[in-house]
C-alpha positions as CSV (number, residue, x, y, z in Angstrom):
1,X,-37.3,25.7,7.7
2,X,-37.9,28.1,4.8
3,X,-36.6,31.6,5.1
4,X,-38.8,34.8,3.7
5,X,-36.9,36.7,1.1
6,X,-35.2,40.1,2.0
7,X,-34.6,38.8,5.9
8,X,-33.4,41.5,7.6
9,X,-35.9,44.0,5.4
10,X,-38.5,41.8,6.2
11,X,-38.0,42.4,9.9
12,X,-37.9,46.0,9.9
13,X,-40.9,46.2,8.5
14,X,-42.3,43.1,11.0
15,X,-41.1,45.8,13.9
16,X,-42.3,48.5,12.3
17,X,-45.8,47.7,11.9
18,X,-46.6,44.8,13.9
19,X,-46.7,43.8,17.9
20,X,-44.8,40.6,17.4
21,X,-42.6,39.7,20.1
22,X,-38.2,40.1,19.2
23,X,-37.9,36.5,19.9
24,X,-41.0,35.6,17.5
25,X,-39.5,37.7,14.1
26,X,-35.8,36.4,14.9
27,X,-37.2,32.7,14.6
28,X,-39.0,33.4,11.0
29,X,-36.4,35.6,9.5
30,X,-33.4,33.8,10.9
31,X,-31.6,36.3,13.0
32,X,-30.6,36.5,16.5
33,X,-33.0,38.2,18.6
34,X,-30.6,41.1,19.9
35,X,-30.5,41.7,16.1
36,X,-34.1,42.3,16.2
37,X,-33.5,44.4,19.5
38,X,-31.0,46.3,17.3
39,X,-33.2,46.7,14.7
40,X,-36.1,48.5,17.4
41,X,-33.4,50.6,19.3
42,X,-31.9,52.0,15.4
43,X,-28.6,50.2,15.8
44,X,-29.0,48.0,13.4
45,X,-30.3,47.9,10.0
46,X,-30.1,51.4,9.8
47,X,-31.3,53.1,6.3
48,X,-33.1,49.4,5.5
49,X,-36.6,50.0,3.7
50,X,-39.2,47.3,5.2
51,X,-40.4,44.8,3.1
52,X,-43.9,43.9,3.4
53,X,-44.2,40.4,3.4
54,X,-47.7,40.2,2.8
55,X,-48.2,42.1,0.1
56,X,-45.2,40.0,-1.3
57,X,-47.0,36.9,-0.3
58,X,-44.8,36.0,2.4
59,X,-47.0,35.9,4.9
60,X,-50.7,36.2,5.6
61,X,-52.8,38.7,7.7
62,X,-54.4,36.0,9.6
63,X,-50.9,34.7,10.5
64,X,-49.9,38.1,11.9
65,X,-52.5,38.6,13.9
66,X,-52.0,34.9,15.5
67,X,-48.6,35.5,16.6
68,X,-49.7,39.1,17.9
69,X,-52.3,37.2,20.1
70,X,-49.7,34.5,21.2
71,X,-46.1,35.0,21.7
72,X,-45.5,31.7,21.8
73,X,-46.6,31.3,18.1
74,X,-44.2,30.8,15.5
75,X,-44.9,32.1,12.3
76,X,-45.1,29.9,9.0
77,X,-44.0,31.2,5.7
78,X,-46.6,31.2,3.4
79,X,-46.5,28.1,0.2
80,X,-45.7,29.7,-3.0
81,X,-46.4,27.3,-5.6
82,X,-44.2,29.4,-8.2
83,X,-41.4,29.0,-5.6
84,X,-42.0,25.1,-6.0
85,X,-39.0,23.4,-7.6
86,X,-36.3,26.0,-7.3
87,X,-34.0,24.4,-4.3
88,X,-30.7,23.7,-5.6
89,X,-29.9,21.0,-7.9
90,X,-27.8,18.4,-7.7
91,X,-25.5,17.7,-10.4
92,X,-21.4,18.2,-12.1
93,X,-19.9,20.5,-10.3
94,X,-19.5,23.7,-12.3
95,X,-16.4,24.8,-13.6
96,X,-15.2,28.2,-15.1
97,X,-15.0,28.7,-18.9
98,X,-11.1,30.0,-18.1
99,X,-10.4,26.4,-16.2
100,X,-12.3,24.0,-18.4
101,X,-9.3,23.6,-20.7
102,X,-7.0,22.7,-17.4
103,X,-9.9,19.9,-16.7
104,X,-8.5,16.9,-18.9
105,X,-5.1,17.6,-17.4
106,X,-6.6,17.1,-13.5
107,X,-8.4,13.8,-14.8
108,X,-5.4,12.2,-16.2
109,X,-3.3,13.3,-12.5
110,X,-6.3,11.8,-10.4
111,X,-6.6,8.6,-12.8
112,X,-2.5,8.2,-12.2
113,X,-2.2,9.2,-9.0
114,X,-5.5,8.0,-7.8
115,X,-7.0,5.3,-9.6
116,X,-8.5,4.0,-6.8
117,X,-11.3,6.9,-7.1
118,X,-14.1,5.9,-9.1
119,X,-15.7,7.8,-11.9
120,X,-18.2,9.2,-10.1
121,X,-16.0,10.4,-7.3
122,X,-13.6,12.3,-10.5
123,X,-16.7,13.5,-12.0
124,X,-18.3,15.2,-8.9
125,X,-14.6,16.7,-7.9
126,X,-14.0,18.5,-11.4
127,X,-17.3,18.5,-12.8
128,X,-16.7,16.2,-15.7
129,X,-18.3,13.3,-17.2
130,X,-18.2,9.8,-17.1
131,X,-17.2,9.2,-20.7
132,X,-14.8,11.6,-20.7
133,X,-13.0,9.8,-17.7
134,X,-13.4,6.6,-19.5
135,X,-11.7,7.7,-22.4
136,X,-8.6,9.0,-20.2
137,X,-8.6,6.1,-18.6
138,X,-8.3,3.6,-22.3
139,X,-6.1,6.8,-23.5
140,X,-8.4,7.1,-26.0
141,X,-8.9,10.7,-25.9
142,X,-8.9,13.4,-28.9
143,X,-5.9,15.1,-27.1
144,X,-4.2,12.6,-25.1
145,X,-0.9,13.3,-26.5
146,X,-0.7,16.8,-25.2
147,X,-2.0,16.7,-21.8
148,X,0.3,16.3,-18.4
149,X,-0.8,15.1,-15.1
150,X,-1.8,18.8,-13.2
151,X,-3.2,18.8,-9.3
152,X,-6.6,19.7,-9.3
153,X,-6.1,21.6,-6.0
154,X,-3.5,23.5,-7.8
155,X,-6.1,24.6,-10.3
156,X,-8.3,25.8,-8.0
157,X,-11.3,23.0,-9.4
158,X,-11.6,21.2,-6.0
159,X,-10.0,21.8,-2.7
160,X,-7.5,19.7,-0.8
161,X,-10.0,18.5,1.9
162,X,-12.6,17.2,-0.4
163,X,-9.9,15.5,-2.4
164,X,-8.7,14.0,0.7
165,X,-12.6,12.6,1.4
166,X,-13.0,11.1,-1.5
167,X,-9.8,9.1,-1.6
168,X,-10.3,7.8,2.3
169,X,-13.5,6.8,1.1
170,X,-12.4,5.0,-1.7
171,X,-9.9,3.3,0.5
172,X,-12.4,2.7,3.1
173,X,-14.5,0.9,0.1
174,X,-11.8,-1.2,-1.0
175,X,-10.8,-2.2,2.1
176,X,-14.7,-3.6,2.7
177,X,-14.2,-5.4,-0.1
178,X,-11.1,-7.5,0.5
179,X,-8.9,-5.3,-1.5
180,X,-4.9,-5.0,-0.6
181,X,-3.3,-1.7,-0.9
182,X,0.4,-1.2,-1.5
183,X,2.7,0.9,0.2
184,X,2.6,3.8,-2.0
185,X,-1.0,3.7,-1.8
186,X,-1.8,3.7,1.6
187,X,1.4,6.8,1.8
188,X,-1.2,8.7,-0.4
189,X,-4.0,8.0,2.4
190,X,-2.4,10.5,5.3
191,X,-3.5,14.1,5.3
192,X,-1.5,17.4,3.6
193,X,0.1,17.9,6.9
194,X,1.0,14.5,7.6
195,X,2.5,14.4,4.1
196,X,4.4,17.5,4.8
197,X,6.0,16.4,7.7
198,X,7.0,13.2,6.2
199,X,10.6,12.5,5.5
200,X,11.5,10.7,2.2
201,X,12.4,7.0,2.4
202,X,15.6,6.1,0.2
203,X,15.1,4.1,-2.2
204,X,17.6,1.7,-3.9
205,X,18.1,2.9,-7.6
206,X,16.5,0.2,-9.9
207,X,20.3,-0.8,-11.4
208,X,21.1,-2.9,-8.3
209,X,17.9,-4.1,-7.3
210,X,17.7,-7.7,-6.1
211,X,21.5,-7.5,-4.9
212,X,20.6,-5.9,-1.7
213,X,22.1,-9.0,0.5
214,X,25.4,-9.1,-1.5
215,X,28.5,-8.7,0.3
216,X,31.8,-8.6,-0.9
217,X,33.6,-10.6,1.8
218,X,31.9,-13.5,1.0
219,X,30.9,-14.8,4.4
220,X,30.8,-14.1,8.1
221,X,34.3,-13.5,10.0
222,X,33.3,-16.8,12.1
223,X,33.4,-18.3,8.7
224,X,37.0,-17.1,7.4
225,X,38.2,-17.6,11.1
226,X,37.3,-21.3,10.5
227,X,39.0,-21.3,7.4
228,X,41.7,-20.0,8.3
229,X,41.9,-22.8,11.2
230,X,41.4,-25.6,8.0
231,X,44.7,-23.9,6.7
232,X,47.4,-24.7,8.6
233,X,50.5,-24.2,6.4
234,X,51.2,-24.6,2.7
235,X,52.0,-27.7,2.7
236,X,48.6,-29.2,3.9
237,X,46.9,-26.3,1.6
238,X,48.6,-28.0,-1.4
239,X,48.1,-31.3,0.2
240,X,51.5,-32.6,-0.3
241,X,53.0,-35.8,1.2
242,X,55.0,-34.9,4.5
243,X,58.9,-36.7,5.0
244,X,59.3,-37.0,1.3
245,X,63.1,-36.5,1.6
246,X,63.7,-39.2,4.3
247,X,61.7,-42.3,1.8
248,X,64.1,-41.2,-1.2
249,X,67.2,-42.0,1.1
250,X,65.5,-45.5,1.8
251,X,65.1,-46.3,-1.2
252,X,68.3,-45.1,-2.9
253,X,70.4,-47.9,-1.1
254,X,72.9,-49.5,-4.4
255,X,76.3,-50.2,-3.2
């Protein structure tokens, strides 16, 4: 429900002048009743000029005098039709002139880092535009060549929980539509703290990759037991005839 302008002077003046019960002005202003209390005793609110809320078309007379008559009759704020339209609006968030130059740099870290976020999501988190993401995105931009990947968090355009929202939702969305997410991926999914406590996985440095299974023996030791068991001695090794010496003395038999 609507609050009336000027609350808390709006129920000094409603104790002031009227017979309305505590309980009746804390519901219409939007205070706790032992506020109110405070407000009758001169605890609270002290030095506060009333605010009359019907000549400031807040309420009406007739209204007043209902919920004098019944205590059990909440009071309605009067329509204002100039009043009419001004609830906030949705939109970009807004960013400080001084930060505005830092925004390319956060798009290009959450395209990078995060390029499972859509456009939307980047655009509502640093208050950008879609065309602006799109051309970081193709590296088409003006300025491409000078801008660095910068947290976004660190430069104070969005905070860490928000940023955390929107990339479980993304994940959650990609995930609903069949999508598989790598390692590195689903490591960016846990929380700050999470994250924090995390200890780094070693990683095997890109020059050997592929030869993680070498070893330089060659085989198992049941293996070179084996063939050492094939080897007997040299001369079955080298495969050479056994009792040579005795078939040359056979032979060799001239008188």
């Amino acid at each position: 429900m609507a609050k009336p302008l000027m609350a808390k002077a709006t129920a000094v003046w409603l104790v002031d002048n009227t017979t309305i019960s505590f309980k009746q002005i804390a519901d219409f202003v939007g205070m706790h009743e032992l506020e109110i209390q405070g407000i009758a005793d001169g605890e609270v609110a002290v030095g506060v000029k009333g605010f009359d809320p019907v000549a400031n078309n807040q309420l009406t007379q007739d209204e007043i005098d209902k919920a004098q008559a019944n205590p059990l009759h909440k009071l309605k704020l009067k329509f204002n039709p100039a009043a009419a339209g001004e609830e906030k609006r949705r939109g970009p968030r807004y960013t400080p002139l001084s930060k505005r130059q830092d925004r390319p740099n956060s798009i290009l870290w959450l395209v990078k880092f995060h390029p499972e976020l859509s456009d939307g999501q980047i655009a509502k988190l640093v208050g950008t535009t879609k065309p602006t993401i799109q051309s970081i995105r193709e590296r088409t931009h003006w300025n491409i060549a000078n801008m660095q990947p910068i947290d976004p968090v660190a430069l104070g355009l969005c905070k860490q929980s928000e940023l955390d929202s929107a990339v479980q939702k993304a994940a959650a969305k990609k995930a609903a539509e069949g999508g598989v997410m790598s390692d590195d991926e689903r490591r960016k999914l846990v929380s700050t703290e999470q994250s924090l406590e995390m200890e780094a996985e070693p990683k095997i440095p890109s020059a050997i990759e592929g030869l993680e299974t070498f070893t330089l023996g060659g085989g198992s030791p049941d293996e070179e037991e084996k063939k050492e068991e094939d080897i007997l001695d040299a001369d079955s090794f080298f495969n050479l005839p056994s009792g040579g010496d005795d078939e040359d003395d056979d032979e060799d038999t001239r008188p």
